[in-house]
Backbone bond lengths (Angstrom), bond angles and torsions (degrees), N, CA, C in turn:
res aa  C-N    CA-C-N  psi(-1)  N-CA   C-N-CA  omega(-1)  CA-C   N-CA-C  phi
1 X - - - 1.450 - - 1.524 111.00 -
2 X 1.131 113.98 -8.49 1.773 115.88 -173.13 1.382 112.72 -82.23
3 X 1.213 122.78 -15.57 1.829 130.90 169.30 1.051 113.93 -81.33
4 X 1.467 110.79 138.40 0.981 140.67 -173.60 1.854 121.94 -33.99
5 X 1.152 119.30 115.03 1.431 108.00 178.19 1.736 103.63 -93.88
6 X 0.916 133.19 40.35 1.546 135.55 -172.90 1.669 84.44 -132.29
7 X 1.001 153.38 31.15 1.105 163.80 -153.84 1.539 114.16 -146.24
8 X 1.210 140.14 74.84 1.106 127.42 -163.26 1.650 122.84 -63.37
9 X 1.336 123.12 3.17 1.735 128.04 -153.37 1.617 95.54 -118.85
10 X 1.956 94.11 -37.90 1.202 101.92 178.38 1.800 123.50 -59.31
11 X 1.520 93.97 -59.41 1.599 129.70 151.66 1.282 116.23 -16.36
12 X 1.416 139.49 -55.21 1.238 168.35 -136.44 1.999 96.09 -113.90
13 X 1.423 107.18 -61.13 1.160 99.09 172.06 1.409 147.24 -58.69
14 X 2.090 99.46 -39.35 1.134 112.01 167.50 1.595 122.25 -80.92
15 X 1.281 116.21 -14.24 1.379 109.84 146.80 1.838 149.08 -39.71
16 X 1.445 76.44 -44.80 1.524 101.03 169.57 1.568 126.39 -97.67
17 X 1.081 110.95 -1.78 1.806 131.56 174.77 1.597 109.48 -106.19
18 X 1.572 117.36 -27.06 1.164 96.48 -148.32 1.927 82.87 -131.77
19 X 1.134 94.77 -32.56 2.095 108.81 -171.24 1.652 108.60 -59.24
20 X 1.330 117.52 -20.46 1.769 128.51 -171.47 1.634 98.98 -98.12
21 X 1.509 122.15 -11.03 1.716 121.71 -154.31 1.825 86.60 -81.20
22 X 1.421 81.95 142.69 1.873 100.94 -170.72 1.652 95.84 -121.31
23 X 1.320 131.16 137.36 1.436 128.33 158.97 1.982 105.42 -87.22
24 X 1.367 104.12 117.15 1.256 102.96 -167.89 1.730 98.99 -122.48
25 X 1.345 113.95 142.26 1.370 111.61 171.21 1.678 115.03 -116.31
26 X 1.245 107.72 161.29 1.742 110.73 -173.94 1.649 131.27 -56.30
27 X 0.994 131.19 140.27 1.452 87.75 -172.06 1.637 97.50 -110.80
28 X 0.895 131.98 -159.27 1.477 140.11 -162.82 1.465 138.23 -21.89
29 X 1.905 80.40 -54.28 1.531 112.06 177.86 1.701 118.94 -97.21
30 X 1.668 118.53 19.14 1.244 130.25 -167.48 1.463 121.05 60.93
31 X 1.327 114.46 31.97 1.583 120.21 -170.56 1.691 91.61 -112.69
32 X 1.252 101.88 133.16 1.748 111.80 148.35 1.354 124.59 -83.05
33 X 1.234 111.27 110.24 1.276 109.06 157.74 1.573 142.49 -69.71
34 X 0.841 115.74 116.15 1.679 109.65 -179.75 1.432 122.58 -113.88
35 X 2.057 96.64 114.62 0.999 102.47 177.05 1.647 142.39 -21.84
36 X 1.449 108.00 140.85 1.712 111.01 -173.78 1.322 105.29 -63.63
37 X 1.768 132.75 -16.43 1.015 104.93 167.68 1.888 132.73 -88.94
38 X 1.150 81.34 -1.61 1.783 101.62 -162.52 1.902 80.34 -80.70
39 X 1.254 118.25 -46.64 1.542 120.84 -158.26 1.541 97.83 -41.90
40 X 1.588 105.17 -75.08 1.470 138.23 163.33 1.359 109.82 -23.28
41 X 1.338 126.40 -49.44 1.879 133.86 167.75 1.578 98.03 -35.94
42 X 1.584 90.34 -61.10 1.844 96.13 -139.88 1.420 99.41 -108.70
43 X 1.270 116.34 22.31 1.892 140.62 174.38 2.016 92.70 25.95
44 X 1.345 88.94 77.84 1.495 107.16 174.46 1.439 105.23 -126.98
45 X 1.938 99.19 117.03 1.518 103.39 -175.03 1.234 126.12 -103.61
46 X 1.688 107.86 -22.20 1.299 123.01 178.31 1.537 117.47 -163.18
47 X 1.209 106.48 -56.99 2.036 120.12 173.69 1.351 94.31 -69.43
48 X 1.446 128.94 125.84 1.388 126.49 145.26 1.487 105.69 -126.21
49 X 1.565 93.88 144.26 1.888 107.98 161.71 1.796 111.19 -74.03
50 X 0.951 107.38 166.02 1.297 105.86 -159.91 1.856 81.67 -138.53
51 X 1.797 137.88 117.54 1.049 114.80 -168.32 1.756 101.24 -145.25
52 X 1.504 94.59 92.09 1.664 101.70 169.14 1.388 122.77 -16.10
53 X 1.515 122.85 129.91 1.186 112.70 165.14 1.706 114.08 -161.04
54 X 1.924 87.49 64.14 1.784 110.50 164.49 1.716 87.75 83.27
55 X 0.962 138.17 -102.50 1.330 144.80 -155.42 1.294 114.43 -98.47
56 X 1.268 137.99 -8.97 1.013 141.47 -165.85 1.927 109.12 -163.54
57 X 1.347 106.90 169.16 2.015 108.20 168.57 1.333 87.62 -133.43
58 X 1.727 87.30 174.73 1.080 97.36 168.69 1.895 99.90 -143.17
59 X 1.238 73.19 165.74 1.508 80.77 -178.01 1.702 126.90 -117.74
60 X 1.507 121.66 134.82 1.313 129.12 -147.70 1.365 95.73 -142.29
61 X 1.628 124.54 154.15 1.098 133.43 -177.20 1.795 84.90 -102.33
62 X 1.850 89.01 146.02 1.401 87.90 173.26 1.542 130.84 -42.07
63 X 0.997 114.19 -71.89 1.522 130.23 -174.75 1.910 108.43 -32.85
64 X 1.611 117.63 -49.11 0.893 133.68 177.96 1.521 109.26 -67.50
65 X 1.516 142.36 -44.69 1.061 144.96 162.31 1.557 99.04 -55.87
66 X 1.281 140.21 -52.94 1.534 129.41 -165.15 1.621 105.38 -59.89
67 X 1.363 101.77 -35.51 1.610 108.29 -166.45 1.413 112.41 -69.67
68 X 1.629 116.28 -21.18 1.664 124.88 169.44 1.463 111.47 -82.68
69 X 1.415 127.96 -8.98 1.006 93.04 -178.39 1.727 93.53 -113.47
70 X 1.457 113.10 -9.66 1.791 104.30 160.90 1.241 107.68 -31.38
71 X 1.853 99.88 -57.84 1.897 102.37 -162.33 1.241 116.38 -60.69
72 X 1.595 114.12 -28.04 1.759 99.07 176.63 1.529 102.26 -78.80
73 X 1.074 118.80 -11.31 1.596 108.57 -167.02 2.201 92.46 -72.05
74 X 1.258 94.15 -49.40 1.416 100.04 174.88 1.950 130.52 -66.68
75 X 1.304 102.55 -2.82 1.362 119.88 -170.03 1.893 99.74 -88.81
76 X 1.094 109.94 162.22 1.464 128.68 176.13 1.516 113.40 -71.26
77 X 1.948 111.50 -12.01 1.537 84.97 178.43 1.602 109.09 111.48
78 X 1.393 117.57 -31.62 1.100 119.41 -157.28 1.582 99.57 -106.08
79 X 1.507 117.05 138.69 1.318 123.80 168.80 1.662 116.98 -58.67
80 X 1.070 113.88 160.99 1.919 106.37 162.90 1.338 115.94 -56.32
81 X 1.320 109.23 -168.35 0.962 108.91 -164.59 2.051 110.75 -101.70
82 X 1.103 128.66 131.85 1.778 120.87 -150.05 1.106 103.56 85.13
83 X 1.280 138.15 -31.02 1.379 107.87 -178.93 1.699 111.37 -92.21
84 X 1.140 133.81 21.50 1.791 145.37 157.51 1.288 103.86 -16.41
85 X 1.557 115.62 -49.76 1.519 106.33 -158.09 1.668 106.13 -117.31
86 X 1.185 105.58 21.27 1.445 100.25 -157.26 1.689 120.81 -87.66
87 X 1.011 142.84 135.61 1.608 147.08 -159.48 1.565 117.60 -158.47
88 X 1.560 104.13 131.79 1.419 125.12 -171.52 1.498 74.02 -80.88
């Protein structure tokens, strides 16, 4: 959330990362449910990755998680752009 929204690429991104985020609580049996529309978002039918990120996960249908990390496998290497200095 700390980038710039005067940024239109940026703008565009955090829309779609951050505009679908649901606060969901457990229900009985310690299971999260995730909404039928979020399923349909993130075309999750049954297998999901479950993928830490500091304060929060997120959640990805397999196939869709494999396909992000093809792209870094296919990417140059290089972080975005602000993140230059950035460290867990």
């Amino acid at each position: 959330m700390g980038f710039s929204s005067f940024d239109p690429q940026t703008s565009l991104w955090k829309r779609l990362l951050v505009g679908f985020a649901e606060e969901v609580d457990l229900d009985n049996s310690g299971r999260v449910l995730v909404s039928p529309e979020l399923r349909k978002f993130a075309g999750i039918d049954k297998q999901v990755m479950m993928v830490g990120q500091g304060s929060h996960f997120e959640v990805w249908s397999v196939e869709a998680w494999e396909a992000q990390l093809a792209q870094l496998d296919r990417g140059d290497g290089k972080p975005p752009p602000g993140l230059e200095n950035f460290a867990l």
